[in-house]
N, C-alpha and C positions, 0 to 999 in steps of 0.2 A: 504494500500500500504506500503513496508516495504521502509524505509528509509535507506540511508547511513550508520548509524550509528547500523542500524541491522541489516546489512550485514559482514561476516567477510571479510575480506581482500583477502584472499585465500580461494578458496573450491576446494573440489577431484569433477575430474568428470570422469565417466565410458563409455565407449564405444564400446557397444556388438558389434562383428562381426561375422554374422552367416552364414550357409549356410541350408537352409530352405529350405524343399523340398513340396511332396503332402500330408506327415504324419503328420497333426494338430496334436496328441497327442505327435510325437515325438519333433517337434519342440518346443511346450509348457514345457514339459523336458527340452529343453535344455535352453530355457529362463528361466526358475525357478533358474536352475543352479547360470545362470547368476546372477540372484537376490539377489541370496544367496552371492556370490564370493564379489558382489560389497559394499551389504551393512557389511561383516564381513571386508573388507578391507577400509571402513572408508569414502565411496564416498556418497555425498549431494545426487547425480542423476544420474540416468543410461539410455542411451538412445541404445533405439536398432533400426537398421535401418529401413529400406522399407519395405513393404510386408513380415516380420519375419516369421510369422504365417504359412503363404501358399506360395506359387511356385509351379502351376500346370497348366492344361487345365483349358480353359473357364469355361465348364459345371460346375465341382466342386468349381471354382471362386464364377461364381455365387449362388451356391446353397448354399457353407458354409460360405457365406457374413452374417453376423450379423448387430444389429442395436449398438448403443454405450452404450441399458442398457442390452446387450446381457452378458452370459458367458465369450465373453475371457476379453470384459473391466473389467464387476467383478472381473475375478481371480483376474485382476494386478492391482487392487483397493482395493484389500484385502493383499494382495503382499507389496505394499505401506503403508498401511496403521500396516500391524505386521512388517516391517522393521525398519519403520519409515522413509522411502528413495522417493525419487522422481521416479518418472518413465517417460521416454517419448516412447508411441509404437508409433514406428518410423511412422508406415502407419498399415492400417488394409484394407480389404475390407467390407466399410460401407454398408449394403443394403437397398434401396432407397424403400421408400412405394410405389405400382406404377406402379413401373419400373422394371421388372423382368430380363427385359434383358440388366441390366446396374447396377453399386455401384460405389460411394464414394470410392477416394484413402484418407485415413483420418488416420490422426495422431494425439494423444491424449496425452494430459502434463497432469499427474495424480500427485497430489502434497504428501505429508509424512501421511497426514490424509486420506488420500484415495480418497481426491474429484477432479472431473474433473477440473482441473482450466484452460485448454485452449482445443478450436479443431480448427483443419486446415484440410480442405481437398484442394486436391492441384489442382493449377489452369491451370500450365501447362502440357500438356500431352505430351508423348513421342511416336509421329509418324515419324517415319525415314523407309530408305530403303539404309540401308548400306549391304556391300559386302558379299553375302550369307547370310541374317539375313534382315526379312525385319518384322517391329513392328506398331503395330497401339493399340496401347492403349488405343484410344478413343473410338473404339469396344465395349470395356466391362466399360470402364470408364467412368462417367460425373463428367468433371470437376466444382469444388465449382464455388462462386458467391461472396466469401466476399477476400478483401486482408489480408496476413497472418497478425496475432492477435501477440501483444507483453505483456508477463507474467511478472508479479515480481516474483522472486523465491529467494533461498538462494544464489543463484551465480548471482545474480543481472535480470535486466531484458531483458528475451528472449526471442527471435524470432524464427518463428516457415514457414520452409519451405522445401519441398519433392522433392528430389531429378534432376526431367528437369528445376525446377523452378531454377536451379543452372547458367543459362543459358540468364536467364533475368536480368540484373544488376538494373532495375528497384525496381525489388520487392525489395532487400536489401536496396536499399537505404531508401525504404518506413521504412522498418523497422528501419535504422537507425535516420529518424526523430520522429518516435516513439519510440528514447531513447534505445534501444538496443543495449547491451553489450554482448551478446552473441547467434549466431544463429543457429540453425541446421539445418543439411540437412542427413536426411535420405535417404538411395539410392541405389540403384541396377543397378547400371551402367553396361552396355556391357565393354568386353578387348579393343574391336577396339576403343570404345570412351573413354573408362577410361584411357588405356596406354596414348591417345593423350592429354587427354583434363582435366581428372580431379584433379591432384593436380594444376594445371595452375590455374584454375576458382576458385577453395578454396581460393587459396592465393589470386587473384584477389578480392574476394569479401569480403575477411580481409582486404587488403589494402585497399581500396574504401572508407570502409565504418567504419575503425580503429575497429573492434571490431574483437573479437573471433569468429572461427568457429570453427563446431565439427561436422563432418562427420560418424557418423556409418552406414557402407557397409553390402551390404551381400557379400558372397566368396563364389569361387568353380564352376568346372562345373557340370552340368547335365544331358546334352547330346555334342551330337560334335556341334554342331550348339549357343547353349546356354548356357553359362558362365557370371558369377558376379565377377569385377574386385576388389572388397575387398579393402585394402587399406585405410580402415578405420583412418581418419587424425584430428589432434584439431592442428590447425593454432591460431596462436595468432595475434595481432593488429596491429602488423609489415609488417606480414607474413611472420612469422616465423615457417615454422614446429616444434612442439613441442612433438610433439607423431605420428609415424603411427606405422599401425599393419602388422604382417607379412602374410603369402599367405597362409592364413587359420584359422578357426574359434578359436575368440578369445578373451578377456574382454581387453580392454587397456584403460590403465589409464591416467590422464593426471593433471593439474593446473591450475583453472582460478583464476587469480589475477585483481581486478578491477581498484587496486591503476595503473596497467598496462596499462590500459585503458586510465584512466583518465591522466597519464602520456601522453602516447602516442597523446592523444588529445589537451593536455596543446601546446607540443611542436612543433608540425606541427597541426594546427589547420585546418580543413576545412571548405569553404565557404557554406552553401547550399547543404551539402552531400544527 
């Protein structure tokens, strides 16, 4: 476990915002891209949001679902490992042994050597039926069985949660007495819920729980009906925005400072977070 003392004080942190279509090999393009941009510009960790990979029909969901010692975790374990950079794929579609007509929404903390150091597959699913747009997730998804897992990394230790779980102020707090200082949320939010609701719940669950969030989105639409609100945000322990990105696909960068943290903690302490 690394300690206070070896950790820096400041680390860069990257936050891919993509717009991911039905083309796996394009999309993989454009993450390498990302790879490249983040670790020549000096960042500890690069997290790319939700579902990066794929955004299509069911059928192909399920059929180009892999398991975690498949292709696309190697690539970015290899990726990782020639950068020397962290990687978080935001979500992948995991394929369940079994189960053909269902996968894992699963996100993967690949650490500078290349080894898996955390998985989360997320527990809340996103079934709504909002105005023209109705989504049932749990269709093709089964949600995990364990609550999100907190990592030591170079930017201290973080929490690891996929984008409806943004909505549970439970999980956060979990992970806040598991010591995290830093949490992500991968996500592919809709315009109708993201214009209303998503920098509101970021900052809420910074303030809550004093620690960093770091939000990478997917952006763009696809069809008239189906759109990803972007807005890719790293809120800090205040709630403070710190970083968002503009209305389309893009790497932004940001600062996680722990001394922040622990400041912020010092001075408004909370009881039982």
């Amino acid at each position: 476990m690394a300690t206070d003392g070896d950790r820096p004080r400041v680390g860069r942190i990257a936050l891919a915002q993509t717009h991911a279509g039905d083309d796996v090999q394009a999309n993989l393009a454009a993450a390498d891209a990302f790879v490249c941009a983040a670790a020549d510009r000096g960042s500890a960790l690069l997290a790319f949001p939700e579902v990066f990979l794929y955004v299509g029909p069911r059928e192909a969901k399920l059929r180009l679902a892999q398991p975690l010692d498949g292709p696309w975790v190697t690539h970015f374990r290899e990726a990782a490992a020639r950068h020397g950079l962290w990687i978080l794929l935001g979500s992948i579609h995991e394929r369940i042994a079994g189960d053909p007509q269902r996968v894992h929404n699963t996100s993967v903390l690949i650490d500078a050597g290349g080894n898996i150091a955390g998985v989360y597959r997320k527990l809340r699913l996103f079934d709504v039926d909002l105005p023209d747009l109705t989504i049932r997730e749990s269709e093709t998804i089964l949600p995990g069985d364990e609550l999100p897992p907190v990592v030591d990394t170079p930017l201290g230790r973080v929490g690891l949660t996929i984008c409806f779980d943004l909505r549970y102020p439970e999980l956060y707090q979990h992970l806040r007495r598991q010591g995290a200082e830093l949490v992500f949320v991968p996500s592919n939010f809709t315009v109708p819920t993201g214009a209303a609701h998503w920098e509101p719940l970021l900052r809420a669950r910074a303030i809550e729980n004093q620690f960093y969030v770091a939000a990478p989105a997917q952006v763009g639409a696809r069809s008239a009906a189906a759109a990803s609100y972007g807005h890719s945000a790293l809120i800090d322990p205040w709630g403070v925005v710190t970083a968002m990105a503009p209305d389309k696909p893009t790497l932004l960068f940001g600062e996680i400072d722990l001394n922040h943290v622990r400041h912020i903690r010092r001075v408004l302490p909370l009881k039982n977070p």
